[in-house]
C-alpha positions as CSV (number, residue, x, y, z in Angstrom):
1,X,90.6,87.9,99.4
2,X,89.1,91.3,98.2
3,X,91.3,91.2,95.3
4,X,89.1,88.0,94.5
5,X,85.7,89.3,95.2
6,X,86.9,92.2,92.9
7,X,87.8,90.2,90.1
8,X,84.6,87.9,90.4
9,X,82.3,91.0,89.8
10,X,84.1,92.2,87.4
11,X,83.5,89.2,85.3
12,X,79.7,88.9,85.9
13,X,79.2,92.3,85.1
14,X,81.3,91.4,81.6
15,X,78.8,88.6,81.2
16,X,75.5,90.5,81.8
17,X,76.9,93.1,79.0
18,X,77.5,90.7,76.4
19,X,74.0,89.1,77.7
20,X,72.4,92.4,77.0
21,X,74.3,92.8,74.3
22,X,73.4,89.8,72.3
23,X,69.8,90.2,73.2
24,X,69.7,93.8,71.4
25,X,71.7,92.7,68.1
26,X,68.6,89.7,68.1
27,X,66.4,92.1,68.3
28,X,67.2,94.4,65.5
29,X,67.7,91.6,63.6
30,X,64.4,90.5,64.0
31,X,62.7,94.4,63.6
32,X,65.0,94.1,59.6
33,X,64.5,90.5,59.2
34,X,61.8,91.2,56.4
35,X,64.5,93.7,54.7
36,X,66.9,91.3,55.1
37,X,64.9,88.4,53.5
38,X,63.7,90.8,50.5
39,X,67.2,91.7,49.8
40,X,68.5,88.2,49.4
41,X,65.8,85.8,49.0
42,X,62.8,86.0,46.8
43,X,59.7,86.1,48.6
44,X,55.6,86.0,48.1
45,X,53.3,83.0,47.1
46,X,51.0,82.0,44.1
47,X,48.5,80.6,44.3
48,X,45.6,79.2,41.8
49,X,45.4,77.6,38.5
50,X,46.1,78.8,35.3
51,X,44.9,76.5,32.4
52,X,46.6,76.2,28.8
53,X,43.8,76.0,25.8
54,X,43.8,72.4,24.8
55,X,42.0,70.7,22.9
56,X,42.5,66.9,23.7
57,X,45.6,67.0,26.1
58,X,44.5,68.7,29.2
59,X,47.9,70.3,29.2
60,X,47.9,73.1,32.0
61,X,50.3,75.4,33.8
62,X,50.4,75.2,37.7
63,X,52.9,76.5,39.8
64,X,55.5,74.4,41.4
65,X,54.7,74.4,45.0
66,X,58.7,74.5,45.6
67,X,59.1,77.6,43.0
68,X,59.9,81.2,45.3
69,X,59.3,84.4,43.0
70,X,60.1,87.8,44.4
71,X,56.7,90.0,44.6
72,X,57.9,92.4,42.4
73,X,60.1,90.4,39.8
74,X,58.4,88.8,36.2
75,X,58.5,85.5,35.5
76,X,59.3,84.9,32.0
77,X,60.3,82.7,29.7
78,X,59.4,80.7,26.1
79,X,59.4,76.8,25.2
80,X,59.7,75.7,22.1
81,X,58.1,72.2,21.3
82,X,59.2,70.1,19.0
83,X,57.0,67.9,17.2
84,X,60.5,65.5,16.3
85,X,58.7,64.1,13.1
86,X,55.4,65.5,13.9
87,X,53.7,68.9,12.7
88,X,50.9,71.5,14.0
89,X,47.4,72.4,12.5
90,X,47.8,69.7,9.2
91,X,51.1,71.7,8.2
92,X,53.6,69.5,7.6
93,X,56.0,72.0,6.9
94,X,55.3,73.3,10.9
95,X,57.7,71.5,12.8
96,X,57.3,73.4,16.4
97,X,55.9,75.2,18.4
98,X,57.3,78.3,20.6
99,X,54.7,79.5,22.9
100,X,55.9,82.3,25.6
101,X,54.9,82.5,29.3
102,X,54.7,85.4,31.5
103,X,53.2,85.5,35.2
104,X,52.2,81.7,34.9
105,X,50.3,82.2,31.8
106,X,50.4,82.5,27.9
107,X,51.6,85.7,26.8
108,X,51.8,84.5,23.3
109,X,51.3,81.0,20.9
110,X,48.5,78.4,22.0
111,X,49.7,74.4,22.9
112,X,49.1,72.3,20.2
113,X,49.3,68.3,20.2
114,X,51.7,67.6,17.4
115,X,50.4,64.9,15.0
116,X,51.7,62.1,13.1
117,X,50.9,60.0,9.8
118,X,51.4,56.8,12.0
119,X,51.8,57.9,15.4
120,X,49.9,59.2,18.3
121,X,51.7,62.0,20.6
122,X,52.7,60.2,24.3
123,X,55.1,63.4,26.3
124,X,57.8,65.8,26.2
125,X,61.2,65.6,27.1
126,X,64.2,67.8,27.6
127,X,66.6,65.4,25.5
128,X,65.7,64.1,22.0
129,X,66.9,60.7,23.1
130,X,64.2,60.4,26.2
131,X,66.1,59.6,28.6
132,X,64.5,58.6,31.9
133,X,64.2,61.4,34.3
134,X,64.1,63.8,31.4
135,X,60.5,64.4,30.8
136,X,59.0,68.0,30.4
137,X,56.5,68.7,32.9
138,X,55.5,72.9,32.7
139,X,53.8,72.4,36.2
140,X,56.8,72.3,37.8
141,X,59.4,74.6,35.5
142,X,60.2,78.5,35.5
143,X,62.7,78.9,33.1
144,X,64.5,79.8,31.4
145,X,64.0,79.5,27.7
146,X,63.9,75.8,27.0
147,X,63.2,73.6,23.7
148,X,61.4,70.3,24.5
149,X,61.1,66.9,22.3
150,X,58.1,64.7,21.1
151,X,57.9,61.4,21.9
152,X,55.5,59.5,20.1
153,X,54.6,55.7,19.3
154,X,53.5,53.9,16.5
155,X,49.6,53.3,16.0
156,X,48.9,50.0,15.9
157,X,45.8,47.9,14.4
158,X,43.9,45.5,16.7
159,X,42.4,42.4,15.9
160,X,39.7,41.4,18.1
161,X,39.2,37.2,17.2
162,X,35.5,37.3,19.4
163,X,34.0,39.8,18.2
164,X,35.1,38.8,14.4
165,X,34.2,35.1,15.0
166,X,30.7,37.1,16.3
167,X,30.1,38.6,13.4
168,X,31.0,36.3,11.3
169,X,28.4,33.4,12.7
170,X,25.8,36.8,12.6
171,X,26.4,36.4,8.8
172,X,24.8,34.0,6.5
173,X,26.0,33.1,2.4
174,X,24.0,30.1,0.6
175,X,22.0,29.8,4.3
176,X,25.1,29.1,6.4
177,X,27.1,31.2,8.4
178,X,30.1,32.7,7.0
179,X,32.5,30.8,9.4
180,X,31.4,27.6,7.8
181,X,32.2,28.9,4.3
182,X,35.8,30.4,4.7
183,X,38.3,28.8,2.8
184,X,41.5,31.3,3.2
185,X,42.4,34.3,5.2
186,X,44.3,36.4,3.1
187,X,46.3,39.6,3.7
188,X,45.7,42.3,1.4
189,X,48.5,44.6,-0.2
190,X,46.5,47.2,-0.7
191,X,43.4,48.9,0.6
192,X,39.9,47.2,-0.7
193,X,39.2,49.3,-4.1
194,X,35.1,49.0,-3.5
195,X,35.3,50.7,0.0
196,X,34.6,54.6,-0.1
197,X,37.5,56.9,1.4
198,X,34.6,57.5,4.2
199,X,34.5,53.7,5.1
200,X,35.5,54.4,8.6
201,X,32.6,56.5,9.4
202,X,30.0,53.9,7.1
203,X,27.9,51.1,8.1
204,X,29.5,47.6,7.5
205,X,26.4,46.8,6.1
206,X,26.0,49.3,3.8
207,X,28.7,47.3,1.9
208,X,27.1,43.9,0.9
209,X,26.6,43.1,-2.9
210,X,26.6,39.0,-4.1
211,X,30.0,39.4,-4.7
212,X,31.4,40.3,-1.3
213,X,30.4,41.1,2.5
214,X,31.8,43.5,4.8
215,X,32.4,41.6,8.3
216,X,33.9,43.5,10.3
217,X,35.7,47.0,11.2
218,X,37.4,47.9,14.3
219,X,38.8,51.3,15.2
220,X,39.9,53.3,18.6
221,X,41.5,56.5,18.9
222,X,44.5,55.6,19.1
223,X,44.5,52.5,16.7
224,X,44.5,52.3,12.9
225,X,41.7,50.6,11.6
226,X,41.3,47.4,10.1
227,X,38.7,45.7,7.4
228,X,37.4,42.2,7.4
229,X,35.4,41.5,4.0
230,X,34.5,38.3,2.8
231,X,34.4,37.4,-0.7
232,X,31.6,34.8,-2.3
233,X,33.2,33.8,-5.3
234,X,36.0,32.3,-3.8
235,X,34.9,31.8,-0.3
236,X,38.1,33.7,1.3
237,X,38.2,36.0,5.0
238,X,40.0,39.5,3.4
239,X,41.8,41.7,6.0
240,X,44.0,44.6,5.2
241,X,45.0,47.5,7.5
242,X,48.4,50.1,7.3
243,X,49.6,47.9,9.9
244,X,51.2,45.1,8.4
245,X,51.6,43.5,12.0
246,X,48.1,44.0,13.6
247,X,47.7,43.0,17.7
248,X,45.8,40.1,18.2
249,X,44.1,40.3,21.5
250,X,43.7,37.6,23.9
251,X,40.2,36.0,23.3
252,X,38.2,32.7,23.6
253,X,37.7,31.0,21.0
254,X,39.7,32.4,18.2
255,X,38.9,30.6,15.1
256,X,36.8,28.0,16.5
257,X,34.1,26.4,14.2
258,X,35.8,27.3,10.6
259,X,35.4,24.0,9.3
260,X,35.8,24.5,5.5
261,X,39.0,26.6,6.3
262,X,41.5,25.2,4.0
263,X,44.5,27.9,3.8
264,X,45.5,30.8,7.0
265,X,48.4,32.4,4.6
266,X,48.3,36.1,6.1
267,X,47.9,34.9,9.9
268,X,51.8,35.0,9.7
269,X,51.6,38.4,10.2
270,X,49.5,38.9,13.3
271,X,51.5,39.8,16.3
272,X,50.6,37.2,19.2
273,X,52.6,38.8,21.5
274,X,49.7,40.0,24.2
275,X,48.1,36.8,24.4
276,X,47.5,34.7,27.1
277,X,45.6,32.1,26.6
278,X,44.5,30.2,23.2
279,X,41.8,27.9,24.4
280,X,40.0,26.2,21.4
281,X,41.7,28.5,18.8
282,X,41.8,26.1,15.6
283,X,39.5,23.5,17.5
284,X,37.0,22.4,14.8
285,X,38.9,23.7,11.8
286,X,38.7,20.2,10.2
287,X,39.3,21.1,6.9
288,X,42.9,22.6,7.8
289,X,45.9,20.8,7.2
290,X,48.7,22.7,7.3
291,X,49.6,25.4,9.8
292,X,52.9,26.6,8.7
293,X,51.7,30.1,8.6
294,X,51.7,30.4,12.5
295,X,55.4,28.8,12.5
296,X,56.7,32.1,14.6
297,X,54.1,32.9,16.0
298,X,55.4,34.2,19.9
299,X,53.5,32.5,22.6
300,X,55.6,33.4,25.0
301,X,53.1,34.6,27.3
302,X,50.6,32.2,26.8
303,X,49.4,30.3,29.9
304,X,46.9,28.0,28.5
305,X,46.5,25.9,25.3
306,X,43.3,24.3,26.3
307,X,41.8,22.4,22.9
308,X,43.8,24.7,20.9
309,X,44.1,22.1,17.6
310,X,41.3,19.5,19.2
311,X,39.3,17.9,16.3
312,X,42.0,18.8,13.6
313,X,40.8,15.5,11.7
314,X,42.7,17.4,8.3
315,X,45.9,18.1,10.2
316,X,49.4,17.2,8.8
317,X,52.0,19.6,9.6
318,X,52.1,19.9,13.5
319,X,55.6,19.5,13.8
320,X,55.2,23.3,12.6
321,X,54.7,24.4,16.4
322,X,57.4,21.8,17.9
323,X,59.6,25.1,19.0
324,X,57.0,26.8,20.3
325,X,58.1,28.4,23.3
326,X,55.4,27.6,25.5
327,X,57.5,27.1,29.0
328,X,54.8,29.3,30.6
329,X,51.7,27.6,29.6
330,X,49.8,25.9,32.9
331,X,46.9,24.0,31.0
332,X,47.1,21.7,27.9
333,X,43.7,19.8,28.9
334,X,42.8,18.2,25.4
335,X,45.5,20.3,23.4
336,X,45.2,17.7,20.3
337,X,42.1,15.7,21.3
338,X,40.6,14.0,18.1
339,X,43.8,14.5,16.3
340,X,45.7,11.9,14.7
341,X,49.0,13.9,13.8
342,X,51.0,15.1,17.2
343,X,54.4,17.1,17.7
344,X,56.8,17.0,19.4
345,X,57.4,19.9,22.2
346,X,61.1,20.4,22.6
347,X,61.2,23.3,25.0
348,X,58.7,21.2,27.4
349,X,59.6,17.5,27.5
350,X,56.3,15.4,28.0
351,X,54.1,13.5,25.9
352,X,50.3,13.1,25.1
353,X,47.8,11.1,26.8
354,X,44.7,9.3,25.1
355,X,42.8,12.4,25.1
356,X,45.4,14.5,23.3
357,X,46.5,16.4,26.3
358,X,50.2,17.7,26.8
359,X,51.4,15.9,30.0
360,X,54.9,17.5,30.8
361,X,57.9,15.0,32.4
362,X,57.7,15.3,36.2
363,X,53.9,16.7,36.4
């Protein structure tokens, strides 16, 4: 029985040594933990701002809020932008870009947006095939040296039918408005000789003589412009622009009210993707009889055809738009209303009712 007793204190004294012992190793560790943690992890914080000189891209340098830099180490490191078909300050011959960082600023180079003939500059990324989950963000990077990729889009010309068809009734030739006069609407090959190289910045109405009339110009930032001009001798709607496919934007009314309007060669050409609706587009154009020009056009988004050929007295080719792919338009209230000549909608059986309007099978 003593032997027992023995053996019992024995082990509880082993226990409260390795107790105590434990308890003084955690200690020691915790008196060298910031030694520890120095020698093996970087340490220290940063904090703030630092902002890149741009001059249209608010491009700026923040630290990532996961990035750990040792107190006493440098960061340091260069990217090199390429513009990938673009250049810097007008030199086409400067191709990129290297600007180096140190500390989480510019040591040397200032960012530059690339620029394009055609183009306008959208991001960066670490491939020059874009792949998703490849964009450049210098916010969140720290090295090391890297080269990063332009990726830019074509500028694109937009055609805004309201505000034309505005400007257009605003205008007067032989005392009526120059909707009522337009024969044509031809596209241009080239840019109108009579127009100064300043045009863009000019007056419309700085250009009126007997023998034509600026209408209209429309330019954004990121757009290329585009000229209207109408001409009195033959009583033709001009447009040119470098964009041989202009945007026409979704509006109300479109060409509504050209009543001498005899030929649209050059609508062929507008790109009728974006709209949506084409209420009364060619309603009044009693004059026109045939539409083949608009034969592609994609109305694939289109939800409403409301009185879009109503009053078409002239009309003769409407077969043109029987392929139409018009499965998502809602409302053909008085599509063909006062017109004689009807097609035939494949891609939506149905038929029309006395008032021209498209009645679809099963509605």
């Amino acid at each position: 029985m003593q032997y027992v007793r023995k053996r019992k204190r024995f082990i509880k004294n082993i226990l409260i040594a390795s107790s105590l012992l434990c308890c003084l190793l955690l200690l020691v560790l915790i008196i060298n933990i910031d030694k520890f943690y120095a020698k093996f992890v970087y340490r220290g914080s940063l904090e703030g701002r630092v902002v890149i000189p741009s001059r249209s891209s608010g491009h700026s340098f923040a630290p990532s809020p996961n990035m750990i830099l040792p107190s006493s180490q440098t960061l340091e490191f260069s990217v090199t932008y390429n513009a990938n078909g673009g250049y810097y300050n007008n030199d086409s011959e400067k191709t990129t870009n290297i600007i180096k960082y140190k500390d989480n600023k510019i040591e040397e180079g200032r960012y530059i947006i690339p620029k394009y003939p055609t183009a306008s500059f959208r991001k960066w990324y670490t491939t020059e095939t874009f792949e998703e989950g490849t964009e450049f963000d210098i916010n969140n990077y720290n090295g090391p040296d890297i080269t990063v990729y332009a990726y830019s889009e074509e500028k694109r010309a937009t055609i805004n039918l309201g505000e034309l068809t505005s400007l257009l009734n605003e205008g007067t030739y032989n005392e009526k408005s120059y909707s009522e006069q337009i024969t044509a609407i031809i596209q241009e090959s080239s840019f109108p000789s009579f127009l100064p190289e300043d045009w863009i910045n000019s007056e419309p109405s700085a250009y009126k003589t007997d023998e034509y009339h600026l209408i209209y110009i429309e330019t954004h930032d990121d757009n290329l412009p585009i000229v209207f001009w109408f001409t009195c001798q033959d009583q033709q709607l001009h447009w040119y622009s470098e964009d041989p496919n202009p945007i026409i934007k979704s509006s109300s009314d479109g060409l509504k009210g050209f009543v001498s309007i005899t030929n649209i060669s050059g609508l062929e050409n507008w790109d009728t993707k974006e709209l949506n609706q084409m209420n009364n587009f060619f309603a009044n154009c009693s004059s026109l009889a045939d539409i083949s020009p608009i034969r592609y056009w994609n109305v694939t988004n289109v939800t409403s055809m409301n009185s879009t050929f109503s009053e078409m007295t002239s009309l003769t080719t409407p077969e043109i738009i029987s392929y139409w792919n018009i499965i998502n338009v809602t409302d053909f209230t008085k599509m063909f209303y006062n017109t004689d000549a009807k097609p035939t909608l494949y891609l939506v059986a149905g038929e029309f009712d006395s008032e021209g309007t498209y009645v679809p099978y099963g509605d």
